[in-house]
GUDREN-285874 format. One line per field, with one value per residue (C-alpha): z, x, y; residue in one letter. Coordinates in steps of 0.2 Angstrom, whole numbers, plus 5000, padded with zeros to 4 digits. Each point is the difference from the previous one (the first is absolute). Last residue first. Layout:
BEGIN
z	[Z, ...]
x	[X, ...]
y	[Y, ...]
res	[A, ...]
END
This chain:
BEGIN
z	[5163, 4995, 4985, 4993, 5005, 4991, 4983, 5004, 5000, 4986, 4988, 4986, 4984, 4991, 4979, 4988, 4988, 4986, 5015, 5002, 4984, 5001, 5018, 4991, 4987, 5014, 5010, 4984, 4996, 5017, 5000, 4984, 5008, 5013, 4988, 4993, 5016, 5001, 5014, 5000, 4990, 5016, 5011, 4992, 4997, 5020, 5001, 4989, 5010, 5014, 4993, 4993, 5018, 5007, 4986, 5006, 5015, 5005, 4996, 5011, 5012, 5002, 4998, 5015, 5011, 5000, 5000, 5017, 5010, 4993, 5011, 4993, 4982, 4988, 4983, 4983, 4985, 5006, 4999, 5020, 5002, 4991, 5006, 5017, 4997, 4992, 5016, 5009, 4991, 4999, 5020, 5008, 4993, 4993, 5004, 4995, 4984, 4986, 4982, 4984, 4985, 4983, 4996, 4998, 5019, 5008, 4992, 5009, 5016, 4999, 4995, 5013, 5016, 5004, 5012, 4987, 4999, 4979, 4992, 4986, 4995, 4983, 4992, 5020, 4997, 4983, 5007, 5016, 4987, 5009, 5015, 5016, 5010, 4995, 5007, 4987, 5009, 4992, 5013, 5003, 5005, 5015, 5006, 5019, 5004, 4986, 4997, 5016, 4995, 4981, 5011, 5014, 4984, 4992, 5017, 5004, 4979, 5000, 4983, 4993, 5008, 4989, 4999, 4988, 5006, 4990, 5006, 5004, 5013, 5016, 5004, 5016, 4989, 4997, 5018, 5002, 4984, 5011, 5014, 4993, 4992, 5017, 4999, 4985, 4983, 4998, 4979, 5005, 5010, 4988, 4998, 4982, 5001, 4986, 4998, 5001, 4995, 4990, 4988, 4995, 4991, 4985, 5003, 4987, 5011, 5009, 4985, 5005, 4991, 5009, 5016, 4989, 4997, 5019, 5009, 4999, 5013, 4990, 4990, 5012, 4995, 5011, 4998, 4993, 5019, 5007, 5016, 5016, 5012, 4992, 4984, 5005, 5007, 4982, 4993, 5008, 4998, 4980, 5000, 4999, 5003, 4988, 5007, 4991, 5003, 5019, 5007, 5010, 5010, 5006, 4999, 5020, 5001, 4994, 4986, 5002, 4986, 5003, 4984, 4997, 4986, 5003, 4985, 5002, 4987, 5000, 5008, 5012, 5019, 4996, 5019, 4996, 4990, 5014, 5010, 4988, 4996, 5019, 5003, 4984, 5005, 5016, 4990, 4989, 4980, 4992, 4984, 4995, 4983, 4987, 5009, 5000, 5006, 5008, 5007, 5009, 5008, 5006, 5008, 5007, 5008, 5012, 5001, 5007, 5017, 5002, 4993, 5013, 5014, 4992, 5000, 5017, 5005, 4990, 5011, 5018, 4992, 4997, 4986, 4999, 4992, 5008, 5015, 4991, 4993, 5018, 5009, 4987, 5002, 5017, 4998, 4989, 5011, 4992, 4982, 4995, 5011, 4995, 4983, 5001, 5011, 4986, 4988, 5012, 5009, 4986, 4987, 5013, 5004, 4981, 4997, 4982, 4989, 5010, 5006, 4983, 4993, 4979, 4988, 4981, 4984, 4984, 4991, 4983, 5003, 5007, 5009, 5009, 5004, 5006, 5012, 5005, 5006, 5010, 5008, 5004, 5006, 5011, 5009, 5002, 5006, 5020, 5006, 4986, 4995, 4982, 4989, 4980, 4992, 4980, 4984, 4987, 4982]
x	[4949, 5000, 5008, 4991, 4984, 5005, 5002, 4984, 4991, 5007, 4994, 5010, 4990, 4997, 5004, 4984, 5003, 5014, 5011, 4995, 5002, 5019, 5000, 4993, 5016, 5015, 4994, 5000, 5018, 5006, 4995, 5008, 5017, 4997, 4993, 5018, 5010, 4992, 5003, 4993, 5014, 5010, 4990, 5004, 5020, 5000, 4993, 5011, 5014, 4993, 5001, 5017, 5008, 4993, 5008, 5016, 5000, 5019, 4999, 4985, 5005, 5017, 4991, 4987, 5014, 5010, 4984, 4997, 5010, 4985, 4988, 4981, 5006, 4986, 4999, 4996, 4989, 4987, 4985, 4998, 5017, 4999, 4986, 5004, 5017, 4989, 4989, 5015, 5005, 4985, 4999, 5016, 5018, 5010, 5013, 5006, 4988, 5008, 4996, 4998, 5005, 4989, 5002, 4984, 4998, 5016, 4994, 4983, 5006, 5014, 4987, 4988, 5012, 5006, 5015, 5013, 5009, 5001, 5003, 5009, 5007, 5008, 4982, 4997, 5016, 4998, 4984, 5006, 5011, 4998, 5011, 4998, 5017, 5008, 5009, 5006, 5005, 5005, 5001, 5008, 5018, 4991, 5004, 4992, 5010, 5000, 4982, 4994, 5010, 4991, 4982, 5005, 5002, 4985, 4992, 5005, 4997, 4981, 4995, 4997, 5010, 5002, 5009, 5002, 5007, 5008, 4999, 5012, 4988, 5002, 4992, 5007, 5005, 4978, 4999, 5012, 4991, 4982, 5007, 5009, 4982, 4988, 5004, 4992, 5004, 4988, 5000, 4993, 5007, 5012, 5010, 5000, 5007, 5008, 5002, 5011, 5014, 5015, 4999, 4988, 4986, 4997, 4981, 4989, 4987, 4999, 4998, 4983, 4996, 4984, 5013, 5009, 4981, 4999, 4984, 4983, 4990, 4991, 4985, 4987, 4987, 4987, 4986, 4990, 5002, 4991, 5008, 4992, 5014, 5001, 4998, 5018, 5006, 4996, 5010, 5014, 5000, 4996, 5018, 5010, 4986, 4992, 4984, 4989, 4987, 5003, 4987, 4994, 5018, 5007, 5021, 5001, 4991, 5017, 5000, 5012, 5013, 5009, 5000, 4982, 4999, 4986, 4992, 4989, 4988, 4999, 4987, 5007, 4997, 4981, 5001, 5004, 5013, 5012, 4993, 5006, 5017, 5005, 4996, 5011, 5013, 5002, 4999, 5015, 4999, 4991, 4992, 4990, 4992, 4995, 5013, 4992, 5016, 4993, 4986, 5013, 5011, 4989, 4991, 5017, 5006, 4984, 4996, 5014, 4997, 4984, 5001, 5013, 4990, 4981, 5015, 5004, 4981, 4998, 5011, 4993, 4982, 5006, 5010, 5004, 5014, 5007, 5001, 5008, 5015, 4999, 5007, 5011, 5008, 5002, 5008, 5012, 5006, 5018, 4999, 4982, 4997, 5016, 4997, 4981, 5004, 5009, 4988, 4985, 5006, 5015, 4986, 4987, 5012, 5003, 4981, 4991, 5011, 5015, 4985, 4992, 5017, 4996, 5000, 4997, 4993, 4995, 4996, 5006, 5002, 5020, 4995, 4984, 5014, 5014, 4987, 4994, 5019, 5001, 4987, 5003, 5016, 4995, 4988, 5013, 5014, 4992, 4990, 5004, 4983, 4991, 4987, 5003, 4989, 4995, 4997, 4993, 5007]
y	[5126, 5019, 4998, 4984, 5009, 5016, 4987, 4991, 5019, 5005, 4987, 4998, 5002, 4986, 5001, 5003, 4984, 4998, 4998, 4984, 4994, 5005, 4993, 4983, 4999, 5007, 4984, 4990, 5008, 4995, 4983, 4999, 5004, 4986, 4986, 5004, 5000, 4982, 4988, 4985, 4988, 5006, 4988, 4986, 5005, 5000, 4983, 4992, 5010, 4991, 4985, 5002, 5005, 4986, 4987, 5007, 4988, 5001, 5019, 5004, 4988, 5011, 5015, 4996, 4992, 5015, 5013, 4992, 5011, 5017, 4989, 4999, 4997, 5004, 4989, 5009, 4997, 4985, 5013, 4996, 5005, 5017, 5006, 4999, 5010, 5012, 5001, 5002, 5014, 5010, 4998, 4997, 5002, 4986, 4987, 4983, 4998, 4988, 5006, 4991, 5007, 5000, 5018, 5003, 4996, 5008, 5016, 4999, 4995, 5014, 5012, 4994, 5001, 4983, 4999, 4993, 4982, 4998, 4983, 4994, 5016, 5006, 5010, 5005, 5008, 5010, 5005, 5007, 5011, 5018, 4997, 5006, 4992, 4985, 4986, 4985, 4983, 4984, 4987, 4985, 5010, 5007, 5016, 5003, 5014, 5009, 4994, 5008, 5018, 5000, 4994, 5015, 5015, 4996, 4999, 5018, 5007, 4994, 5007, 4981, 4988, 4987, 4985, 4989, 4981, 4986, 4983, 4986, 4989, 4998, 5018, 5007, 5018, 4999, 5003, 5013, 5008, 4999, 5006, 5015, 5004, 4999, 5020, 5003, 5007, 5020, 4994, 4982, 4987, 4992, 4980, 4995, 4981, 4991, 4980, 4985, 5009, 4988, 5010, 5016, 4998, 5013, 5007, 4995, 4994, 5014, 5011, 5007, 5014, 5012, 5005, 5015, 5006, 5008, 4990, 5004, 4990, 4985, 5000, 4993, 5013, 5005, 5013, 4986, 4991, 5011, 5004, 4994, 4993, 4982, 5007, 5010, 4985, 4990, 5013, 4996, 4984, 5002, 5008, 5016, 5014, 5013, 5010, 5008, 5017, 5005, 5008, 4987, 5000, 4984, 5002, 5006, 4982, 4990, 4987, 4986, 4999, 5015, 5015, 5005, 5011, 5012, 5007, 5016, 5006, 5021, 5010, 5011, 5006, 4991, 4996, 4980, 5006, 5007, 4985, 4988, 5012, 4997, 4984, 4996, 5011, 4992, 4981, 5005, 4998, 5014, 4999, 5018, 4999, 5013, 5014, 5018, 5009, 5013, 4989, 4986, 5011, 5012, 4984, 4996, 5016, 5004, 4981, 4994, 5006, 4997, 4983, 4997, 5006, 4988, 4986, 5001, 5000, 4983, 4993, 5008, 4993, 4984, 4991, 4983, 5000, 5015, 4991, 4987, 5010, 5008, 4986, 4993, 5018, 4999, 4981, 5007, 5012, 5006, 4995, 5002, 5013, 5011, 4997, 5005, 5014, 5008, 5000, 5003, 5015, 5005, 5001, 5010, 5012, 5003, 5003, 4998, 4995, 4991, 4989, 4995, 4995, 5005, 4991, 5009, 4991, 5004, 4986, 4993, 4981, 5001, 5015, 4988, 4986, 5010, 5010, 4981, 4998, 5017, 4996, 4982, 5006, 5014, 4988, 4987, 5011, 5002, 5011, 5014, 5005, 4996, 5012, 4995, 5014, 4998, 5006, 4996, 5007]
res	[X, X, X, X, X, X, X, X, X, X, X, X, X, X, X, X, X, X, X, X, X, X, X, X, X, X, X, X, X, X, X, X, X, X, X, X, X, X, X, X, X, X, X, X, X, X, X, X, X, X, X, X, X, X, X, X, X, X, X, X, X, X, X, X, X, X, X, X, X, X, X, X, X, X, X, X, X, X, X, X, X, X, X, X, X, X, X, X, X, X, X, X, X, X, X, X, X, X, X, X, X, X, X, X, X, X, X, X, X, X, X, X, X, X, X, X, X, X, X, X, X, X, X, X, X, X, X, X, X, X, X, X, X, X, X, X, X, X, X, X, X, X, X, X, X, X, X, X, X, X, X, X, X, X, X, X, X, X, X, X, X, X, X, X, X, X, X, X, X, X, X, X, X, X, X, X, X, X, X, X, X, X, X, X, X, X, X, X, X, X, X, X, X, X, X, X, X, X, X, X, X, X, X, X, X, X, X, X, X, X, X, X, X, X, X, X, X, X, X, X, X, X, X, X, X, X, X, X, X, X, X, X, X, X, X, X, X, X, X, X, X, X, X, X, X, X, X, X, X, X, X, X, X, X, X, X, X, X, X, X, X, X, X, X, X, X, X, X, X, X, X, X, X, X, X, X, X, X, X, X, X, X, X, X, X, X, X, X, X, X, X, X, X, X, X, X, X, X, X, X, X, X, X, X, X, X, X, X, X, X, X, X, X, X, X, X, X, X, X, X, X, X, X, X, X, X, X, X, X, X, X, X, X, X, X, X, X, X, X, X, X, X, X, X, X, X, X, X, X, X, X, X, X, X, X, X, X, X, X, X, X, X, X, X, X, X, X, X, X, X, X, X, X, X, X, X, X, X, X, X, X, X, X, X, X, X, X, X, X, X, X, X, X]
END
């Protein structure tokens, strides 16, 4: 049996969920398979530092974090310098990691750990193929390491970046970021309607909700039409609490209102929406799209997000709202010009015909295949000399 090591970091639920999805896939086809959160692995300091600082980033100083998202996109020297540190401290728990348990492929699913496991490889600290799933729709530099042996990422756009930058585009496959197998049956159009609504909207802001959410429901309470509205506000127990006190005092008799906290059947409720309004974080993006449902962008965070958000609109799948106010006009054309909301999920189903969890398992296996060949051959030696320089850098 092949085995295999899923590597992802908490900076957000995406990269934890395409793990954890592509881990149900390879299982389901026979392989061993073990995740584990780079960070908590190898330094618990370290997690919290960039884990942790993440959310706090991304939610509090947005425009900071914008900042060095593209600083780090075009790396320099100083960049490059942080990640020859982080290396050295991974490395002493990772590399043990990774050569007592002898995996046959290593995928990982976080552009740090990426970097990181590139370099790792690029000093002969391990000779195992590496994977990297690439889970926002723009590629990022800090995923660009020679070393790295295949890259799977959500659509030919994407890909066409990467050739853009230098990568080979053999080493490319456009087979869509993994995504939890609830999401792969799409009974949208099956859903039961519900009378005298003129339509349902999914209203989230990721596992973490946001703080531009209570504007966003206030907004859609203005709506002319009789709709129903799903909220939900992920882990975020504060604006949970404000949006359930805002529609008691904003009840509206036109609307059919249902606030929830984390829930595990986002599926179920994309199945029963007509529209989701979301920031756009790659597995929300993703899920949205095989599922058929539009999105309309009010808010989202700077860098990856942004460029998803980009990808979206030019692609025809969703419409970004500059104002969070003007969500009431937006639904109620929306809903008066229904034809819209059709395309783009025409749009959307096109691009989900692309993606293939299946092409992604085989992928695998042929990796696993020419490392098996490989290794029939006198295996590299690490060279101890790259190592210390990696330590001393």
């Amino acid at each position: 049996m092949s085995k295999v090591f899923i590597f992802t970091a908490s900076t957000g639920a995406g990269h934890n969920l395409a793990a954890q999805s592509l881990k149900e896939s390879l299982v389901d086809t026979g392989f061993q398979t073990e995740v584990y959160d780079a960070f908590k692995e190898t330094n618990i300091t370290l997690d919290r530092l960039i884990t942790k600082g993440y959310q706090q980033m991304v939610v509090n100083v947005p425009k900071l974090y914008e900042q060095m998202y593209n600083q780090f996109n075009n790396m320099n020297h100083f960049q490059q310098g942080i990640f020859q540190v982080l290396t050295k401290v991974m490395n002493p728990d990772i590399v043990p990691l990774i050569n007592s348990g002898k995996p046959d492929l290593i995928i990982t699913t976080h552009p740090f750990v990426t970097n990181v496991l590139g370099t790792l490889k690029e000093h002969n600290a391990f000779d195992v193929p590496v994977l990297s799933i690439v889970t926002d729709y723009k590629i990022h530099t800090l995923y660009l390491k020679k070393m790295i042996d295949a890259y799977v990422v959500g659509s030919d756009y994407t890909k066409q970046t990467m050739v853009e930058k230098g990568v080979a585009e053999e080493i490319i496959y456009p087979y869509g970021i993994p995504i939890r197998q609830t999401f792969l049956t799409n009974n949208h159009l099956e859903r039961k309607e519900i009378s005298d609504v003129a339509g349902t909207i999914l209203l989230m802001a990721g596992s973490l909700g946001s703080k531009q959410m209570e504007k966003a429901f206030s907004s859609l309470l203005k709506v002319k039409e009789k709709i129903r509205i799903i909220v939900v506000c992920g882990n975020n127990a504060k604006i949970e609490k404000e949006i359930k006190s805002l529609y008691a005092r904003e009840m509206d008799d036109d609307k059919i209102v249902e606030i929830h906290g984390f829930v595990n059947n986002v599926s179920e409720l994309m199945d029963q929406s007509d529209a989701i309004i979301s920031k756009p974080g790659g597995l929300t993006t993703t899920e949205a799209i095989v599922k058929n449902i539009p999105m309309i962008i009010p808010f989202y965070y700077p860098g990856q997000e942004e460029e998803n958000a980009d990808y979206l609109v030019d692609g025809g799948m969703a419409i970004k709202v500059d104002k969070i106010k003007d969500l009431t006009s937006m639904v109620d054309f929306l809903f008066e010009n229904k034809y819209i909301i059709k395309r783009m999920s025409e749009n959307m189903s096109e691009e989900a015909q692309k993606r293939s969890m299946s092409k992604t398992i085989e992928l695998c296996k042929n990796l696993i295949a020419a490392y098996t060949t490989r290794k029939a051959l006198p295996e590299p030696q690490p060279d101890p000399y790259k190592i210390k320089e990696i330590e001393d850098h």
